[in-house]
Each structure stands twice: as C-alpha cells, then as structure tokens.
VOPAGU-2260 file (C-alpha; in pm, 1 decimal, decimal comma):
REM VOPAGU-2260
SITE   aa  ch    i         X         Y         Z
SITE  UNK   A    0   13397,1   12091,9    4379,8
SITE  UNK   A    1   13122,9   12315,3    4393,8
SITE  UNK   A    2   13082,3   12653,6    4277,8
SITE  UNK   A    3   13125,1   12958,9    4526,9
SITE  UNK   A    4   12873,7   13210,5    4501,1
SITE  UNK   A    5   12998,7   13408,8    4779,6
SITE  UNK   A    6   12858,2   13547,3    5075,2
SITE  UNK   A    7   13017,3   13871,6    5274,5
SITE  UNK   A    8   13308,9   13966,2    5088,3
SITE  UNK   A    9   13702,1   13876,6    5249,8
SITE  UNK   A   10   14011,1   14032,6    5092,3
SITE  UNK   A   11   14068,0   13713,2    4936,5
SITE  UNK   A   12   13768,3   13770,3    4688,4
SITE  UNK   A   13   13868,1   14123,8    4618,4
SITE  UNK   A   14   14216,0   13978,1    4547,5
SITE  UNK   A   15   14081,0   13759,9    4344,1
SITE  UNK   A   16   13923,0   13986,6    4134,8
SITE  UNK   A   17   14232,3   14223,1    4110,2
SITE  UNK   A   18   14405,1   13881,8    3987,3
SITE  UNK   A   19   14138,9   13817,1    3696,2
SITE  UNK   A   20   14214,6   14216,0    3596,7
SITE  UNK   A   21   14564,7   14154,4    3591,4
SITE  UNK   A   22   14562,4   13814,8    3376,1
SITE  UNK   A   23   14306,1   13956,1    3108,6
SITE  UNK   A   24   14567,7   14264,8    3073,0
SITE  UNK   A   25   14773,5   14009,3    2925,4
SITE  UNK   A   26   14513,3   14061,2    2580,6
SITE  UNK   A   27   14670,6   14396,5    2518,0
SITE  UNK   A   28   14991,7   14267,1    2423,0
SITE  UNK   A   29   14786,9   13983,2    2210,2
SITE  UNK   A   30   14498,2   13716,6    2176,0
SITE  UNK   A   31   14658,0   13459,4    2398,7
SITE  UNK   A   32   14626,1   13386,2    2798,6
SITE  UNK   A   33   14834,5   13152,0    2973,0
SITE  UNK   A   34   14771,9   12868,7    3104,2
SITE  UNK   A   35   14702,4   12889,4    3489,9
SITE  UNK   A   36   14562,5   12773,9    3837,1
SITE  UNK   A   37   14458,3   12922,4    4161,2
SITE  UNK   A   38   14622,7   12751,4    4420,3
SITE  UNK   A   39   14800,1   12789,2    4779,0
SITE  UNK   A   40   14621,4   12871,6    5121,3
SITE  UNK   A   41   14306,4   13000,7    4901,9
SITE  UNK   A   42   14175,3   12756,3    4698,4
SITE  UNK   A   43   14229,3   12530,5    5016,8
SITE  UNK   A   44   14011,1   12796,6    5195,1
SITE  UNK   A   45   13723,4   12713,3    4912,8
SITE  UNK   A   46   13665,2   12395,8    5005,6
SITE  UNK   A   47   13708,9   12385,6    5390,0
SITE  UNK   A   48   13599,5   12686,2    5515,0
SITE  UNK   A   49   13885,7   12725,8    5791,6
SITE  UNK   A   50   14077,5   12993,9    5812,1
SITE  UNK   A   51   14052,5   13367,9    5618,0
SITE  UNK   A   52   14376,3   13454,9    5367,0
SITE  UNK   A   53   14523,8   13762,1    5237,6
SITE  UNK   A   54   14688,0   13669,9    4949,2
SITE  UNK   A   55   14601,4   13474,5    4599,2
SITE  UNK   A   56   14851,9   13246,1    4440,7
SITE  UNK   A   57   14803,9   13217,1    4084,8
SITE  UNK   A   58   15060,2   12903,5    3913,7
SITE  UNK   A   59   15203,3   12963,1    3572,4
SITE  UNK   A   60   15321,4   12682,7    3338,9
SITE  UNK   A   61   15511,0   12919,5    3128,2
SITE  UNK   A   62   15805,6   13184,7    3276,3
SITE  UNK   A   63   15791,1   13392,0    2904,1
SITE  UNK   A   64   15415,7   13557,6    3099,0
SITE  UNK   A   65   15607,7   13720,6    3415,9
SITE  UNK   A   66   15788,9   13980,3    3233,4
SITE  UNK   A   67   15431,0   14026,3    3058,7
SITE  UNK   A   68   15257,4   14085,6    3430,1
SITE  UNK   A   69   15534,7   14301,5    3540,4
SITE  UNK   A   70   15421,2   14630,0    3650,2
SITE  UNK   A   71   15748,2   14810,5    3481,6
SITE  UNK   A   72   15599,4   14718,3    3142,3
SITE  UNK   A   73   15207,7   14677,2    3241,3
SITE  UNK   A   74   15089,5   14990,1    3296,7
SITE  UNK   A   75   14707,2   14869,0    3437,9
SITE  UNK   A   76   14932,2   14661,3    3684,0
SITE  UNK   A   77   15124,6   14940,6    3789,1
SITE  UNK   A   78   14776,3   15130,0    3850,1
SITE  UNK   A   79   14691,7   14846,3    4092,7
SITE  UNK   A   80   14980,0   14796,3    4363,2
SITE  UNK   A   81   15147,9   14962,2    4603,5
SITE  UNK   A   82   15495,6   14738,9    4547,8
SITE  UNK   A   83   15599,8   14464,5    4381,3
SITE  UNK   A   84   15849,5   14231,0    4426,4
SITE  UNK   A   85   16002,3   13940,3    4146,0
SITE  UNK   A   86   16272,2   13697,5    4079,5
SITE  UNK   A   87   16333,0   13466,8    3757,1
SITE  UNK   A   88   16002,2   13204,5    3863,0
SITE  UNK   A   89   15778,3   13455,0    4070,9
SITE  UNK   A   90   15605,9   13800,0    4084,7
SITE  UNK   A   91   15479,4   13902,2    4393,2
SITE  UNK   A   92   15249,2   14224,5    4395,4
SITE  UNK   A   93   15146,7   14405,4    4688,2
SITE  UNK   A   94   14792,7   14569,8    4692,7
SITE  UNK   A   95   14604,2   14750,6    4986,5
SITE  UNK   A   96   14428,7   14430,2    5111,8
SITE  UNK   A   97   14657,4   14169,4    5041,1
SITE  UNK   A   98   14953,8   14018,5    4774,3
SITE  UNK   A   99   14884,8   13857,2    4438,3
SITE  UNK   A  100   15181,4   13598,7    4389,2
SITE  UNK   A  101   15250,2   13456,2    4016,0
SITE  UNK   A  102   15427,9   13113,9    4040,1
SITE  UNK   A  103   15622,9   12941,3    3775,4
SITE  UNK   A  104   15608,8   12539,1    3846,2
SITE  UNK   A  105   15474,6   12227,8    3690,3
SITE  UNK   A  106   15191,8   12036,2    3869,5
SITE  UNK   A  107   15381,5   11800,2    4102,5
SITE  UNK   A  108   15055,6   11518,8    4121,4
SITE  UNK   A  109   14874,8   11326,2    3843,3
SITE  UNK   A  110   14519,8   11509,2    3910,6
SITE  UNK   A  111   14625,3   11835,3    3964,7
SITE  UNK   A  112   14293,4   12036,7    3932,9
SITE  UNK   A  113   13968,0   12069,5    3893,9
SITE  UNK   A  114   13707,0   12321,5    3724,5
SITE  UNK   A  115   13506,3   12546,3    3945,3
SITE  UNK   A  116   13309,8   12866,9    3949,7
SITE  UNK   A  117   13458,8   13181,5    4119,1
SITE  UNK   A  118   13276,2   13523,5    4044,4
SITE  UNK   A  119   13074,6   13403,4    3719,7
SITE  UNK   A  120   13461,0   13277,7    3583,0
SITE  UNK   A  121   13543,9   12918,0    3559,6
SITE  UNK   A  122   13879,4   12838,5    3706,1
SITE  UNK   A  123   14130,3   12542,0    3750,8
SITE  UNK   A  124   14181,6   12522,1    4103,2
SITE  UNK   A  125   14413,0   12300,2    4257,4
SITE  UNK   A  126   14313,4   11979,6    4455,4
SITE  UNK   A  127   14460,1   11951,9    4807,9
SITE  UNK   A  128   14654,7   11689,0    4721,2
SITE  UNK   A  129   14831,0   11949,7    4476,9
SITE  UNK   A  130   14831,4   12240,0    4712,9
SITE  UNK   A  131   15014,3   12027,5    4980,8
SITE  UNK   A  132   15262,0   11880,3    4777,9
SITE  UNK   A  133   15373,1   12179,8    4676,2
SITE  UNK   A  134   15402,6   12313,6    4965,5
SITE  UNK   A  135   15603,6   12032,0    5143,6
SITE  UNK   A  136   15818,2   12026,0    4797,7
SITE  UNK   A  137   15936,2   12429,5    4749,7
SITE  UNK   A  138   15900,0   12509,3    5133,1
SITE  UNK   A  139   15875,4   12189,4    5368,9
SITE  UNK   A  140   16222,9   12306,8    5581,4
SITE  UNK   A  141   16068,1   12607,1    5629,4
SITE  UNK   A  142   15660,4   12558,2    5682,4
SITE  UNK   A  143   15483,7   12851,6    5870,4
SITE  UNK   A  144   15169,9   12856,5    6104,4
SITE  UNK   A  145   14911,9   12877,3    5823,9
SITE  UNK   A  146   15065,3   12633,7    5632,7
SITE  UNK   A  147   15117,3   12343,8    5970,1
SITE  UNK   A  148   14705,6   12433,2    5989,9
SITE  UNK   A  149   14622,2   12358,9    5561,6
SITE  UNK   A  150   14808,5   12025,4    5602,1
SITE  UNK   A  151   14633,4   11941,4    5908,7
SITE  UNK   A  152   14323,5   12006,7    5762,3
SITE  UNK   A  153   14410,0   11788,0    5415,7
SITE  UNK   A  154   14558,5   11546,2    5638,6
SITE  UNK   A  155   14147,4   11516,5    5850,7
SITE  UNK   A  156   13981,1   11570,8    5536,3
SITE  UNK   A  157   14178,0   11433,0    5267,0
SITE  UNK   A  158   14404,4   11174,1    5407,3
SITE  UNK   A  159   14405,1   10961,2    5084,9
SITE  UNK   A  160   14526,9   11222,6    4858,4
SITE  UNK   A  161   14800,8   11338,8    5098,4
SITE  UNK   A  162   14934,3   11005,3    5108,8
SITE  UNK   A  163   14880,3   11041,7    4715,4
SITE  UNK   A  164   15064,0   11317,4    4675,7
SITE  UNK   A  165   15404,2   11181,7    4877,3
SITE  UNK   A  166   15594,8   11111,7    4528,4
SITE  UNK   A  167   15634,4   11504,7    4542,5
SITE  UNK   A  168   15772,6   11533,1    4931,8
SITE  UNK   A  169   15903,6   11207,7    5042,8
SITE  UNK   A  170   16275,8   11261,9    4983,5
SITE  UNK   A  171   16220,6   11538,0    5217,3
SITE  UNK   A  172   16024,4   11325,2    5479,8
SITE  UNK   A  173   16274,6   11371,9    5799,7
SITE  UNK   A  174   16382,3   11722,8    5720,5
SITE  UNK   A  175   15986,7   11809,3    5657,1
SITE  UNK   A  176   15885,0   11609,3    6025,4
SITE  UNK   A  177   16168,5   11790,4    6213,6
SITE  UNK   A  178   16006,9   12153,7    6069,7
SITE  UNK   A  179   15663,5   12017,4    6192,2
SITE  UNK   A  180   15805,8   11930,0    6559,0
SITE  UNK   A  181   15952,4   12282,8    6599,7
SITE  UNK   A  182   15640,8   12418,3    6491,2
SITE  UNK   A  183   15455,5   12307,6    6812,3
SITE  UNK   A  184   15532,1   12584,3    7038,3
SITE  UNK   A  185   15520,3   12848,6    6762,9
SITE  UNK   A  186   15182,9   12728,2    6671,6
SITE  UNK   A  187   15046,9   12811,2    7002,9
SITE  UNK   A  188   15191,7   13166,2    6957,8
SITE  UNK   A  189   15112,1   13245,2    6653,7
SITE  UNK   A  190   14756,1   13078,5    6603,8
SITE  UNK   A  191   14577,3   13312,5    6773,1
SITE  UNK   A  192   14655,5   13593,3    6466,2
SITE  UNK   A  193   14590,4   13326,6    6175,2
SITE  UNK   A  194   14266,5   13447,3    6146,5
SITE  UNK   A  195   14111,6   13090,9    6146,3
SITE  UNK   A  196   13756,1   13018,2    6107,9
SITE  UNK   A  197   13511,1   12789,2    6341,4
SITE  UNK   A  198   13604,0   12507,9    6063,3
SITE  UNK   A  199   13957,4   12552,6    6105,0
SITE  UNK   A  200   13968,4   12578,3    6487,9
SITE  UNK   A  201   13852,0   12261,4    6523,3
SITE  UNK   A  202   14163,2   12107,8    6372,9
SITE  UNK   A  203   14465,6   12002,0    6588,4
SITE  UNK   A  204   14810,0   12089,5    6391,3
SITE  UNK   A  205   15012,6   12004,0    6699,5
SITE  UNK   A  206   15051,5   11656,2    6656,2
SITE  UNK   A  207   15052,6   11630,8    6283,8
SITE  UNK   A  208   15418,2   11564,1    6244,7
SITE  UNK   A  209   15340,7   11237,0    6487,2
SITE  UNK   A  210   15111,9   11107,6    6210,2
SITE  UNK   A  211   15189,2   10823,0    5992,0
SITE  UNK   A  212   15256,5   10947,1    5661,6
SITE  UNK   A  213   15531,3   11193,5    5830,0
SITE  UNK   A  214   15709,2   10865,8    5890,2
SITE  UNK   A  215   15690,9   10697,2    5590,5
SITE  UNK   A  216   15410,7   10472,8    5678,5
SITE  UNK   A  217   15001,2   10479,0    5546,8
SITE  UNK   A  218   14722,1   10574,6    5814,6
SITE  UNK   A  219   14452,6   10299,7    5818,9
C-alpha cells in the first residue's frame, strides 16, 4: 500500500492523531506498547478514496491494555474526550470530531496487514480482506449503510480477497444475505448523509447481496 501524505485535513486524520497520543500514553505506566492495527471503515478509506469517516478503530491483541487506555485511570485520556464508553473487549471514546474505538479480537484471515505510512508513523493497517471479514463476523445480522457501501467497494476492487476471507463469515452466509436485502431501501435513505466521496458514489451497494459469494458460490 502506499504511504499517505495527506492533503486537506478530515476528522479522520485528526482522530488519528488523537489515537497515536493516546497509545504512546501507554509509556507512562512502562516501556512496552501493544501490539495493534488500524482497521474498520478508515483504513478502507486509505486505499479507495470513497467515502469520509468519523471515527478510528484501533484492534488490540491483548484485553490486559483497555483498563490501561481507560480514561478513569489515564489522566492525558481523560484530557482528550468528551465521554467514553467500555465493556470487557472494547473502549469507545468520544472526542469533538469523532470516536476512537479500541477493539479486542484476533485477526480472522491469514494476511491480515500490511505496513504503511500515516503522519511520519509506520502502521499495520488491515487489508480489506481483514476489514470485511470482520465485519461480516462480529456484525453481519446487523450491517449499516456505511458498512453495505465498504463491502461493495472490496467486493469491485478486491473480489479475490473477499472470497478469501469467507472462512471468517460463511457460517453466517444466509443470515448475512437476508441483512444485505433489507438494506436496499434503507440504503437509498440513508446514502445521501454517508458522506461518500466521487470514488465511492460510483459504487452500487444495492445489489451486492445478489452477488455470488453471498450465495456460497465464486464470481468468475
């Protein structure tokens, strides 16, 4: 992938940065970081240009870190948000232009990331392949807009690594192609607030739970 070297600033990159400040306050309690990537809507945003996002997901290996990012015991955390939400495998903080969401799970495909360059910092981001699997895995009953509109674009752009990645989201096929047939008509409602870019209006999410691999079979 290559490196992004920016051009006018979204929330995303602020986000980003406010991320970065959060993970290196981890070094006050000690000299070691955790393990992460930068995943979710994002880092699909990073490679195909298609829609803006207010929020950064950040995956965790490790669940002993969250308690370490909380903003009851990290003060320069605290400093940051305006709320903050958390359960025993997430962290969700709320900040003026967006949410920072820390994710505990394992990568759910065999080439999971890649190295890039965000902001002078080189980061494990996650390939598509990844980013959709895990979305169809922890959420595929209950997809949104945004996310009908990343997996149409993996599914134009990336077809082979979506069919890759179906070792993660098969066992959910039916219940997954249902959610993306009820999505139609909300699509049309909603897409006009996604924010999407030129890139990402091109795309045509309606008919992407007619495709092949949503019924069990490999495009050609």
């Amino acid at each position: 992938m290559r490196n992004w070297k920016g051009g006018c600033v979204n929330n995303w990159e602020t986000l980003f940065d406010q991320a970065m400040t959060c993970l290196q306050s981890i070094l006050i309690t000690g000299p070691l970081m955790p393990d992460w990537t930068l995943g979710g809507g994002t880092a699909l945003i990073l490679r195909y240009h298609h829609r803006n996002s207010q929020d950064i997901d950040i995956f965790l290996l490790d669940p002993q870190w969250l308690p370490i990012l909380s903003p009851e015991r990290n003060e320069r955390i605290e400093s940051l948000i305006l709320d903050y939400q958390d359960g025993p495998t997430w962290l969700k903080l709320v900040l003026p232009l967006g949410e920072i969401d820390f994710i505990v799970a394992p990568a759910l495909t065999a080439h999971s990331f890649e190295f890039t360059t965000i902001h002078a910092q080189s980061v494990a981001i996650e390939t598509p392949a990844e980013i959709i699997a895990k979305k169809l895995y922890y959420r595929g009953r209950a997809l949104r807009s945004r996310d009908v509109v990343d997996l149409a674009v993996v599914y134009d752009r990336d077809p082979a690594g979506l069919w890759a990645s179906r070792s993660a989201w098969i066992r959910e096929l039916e219940p997954i192609r249902q959610r993306l047939l009820q999505m139609a008509t909300r699509y049309v409602l909603e897409a006009p607030h996604l924010d999407l870019l030129p890139d990402g209006e091109r795309e045509s999410p309606n008919g992407v739970g007619h495709r092949p691999q949503f019924h069990g079979t490999r495009s050609r």
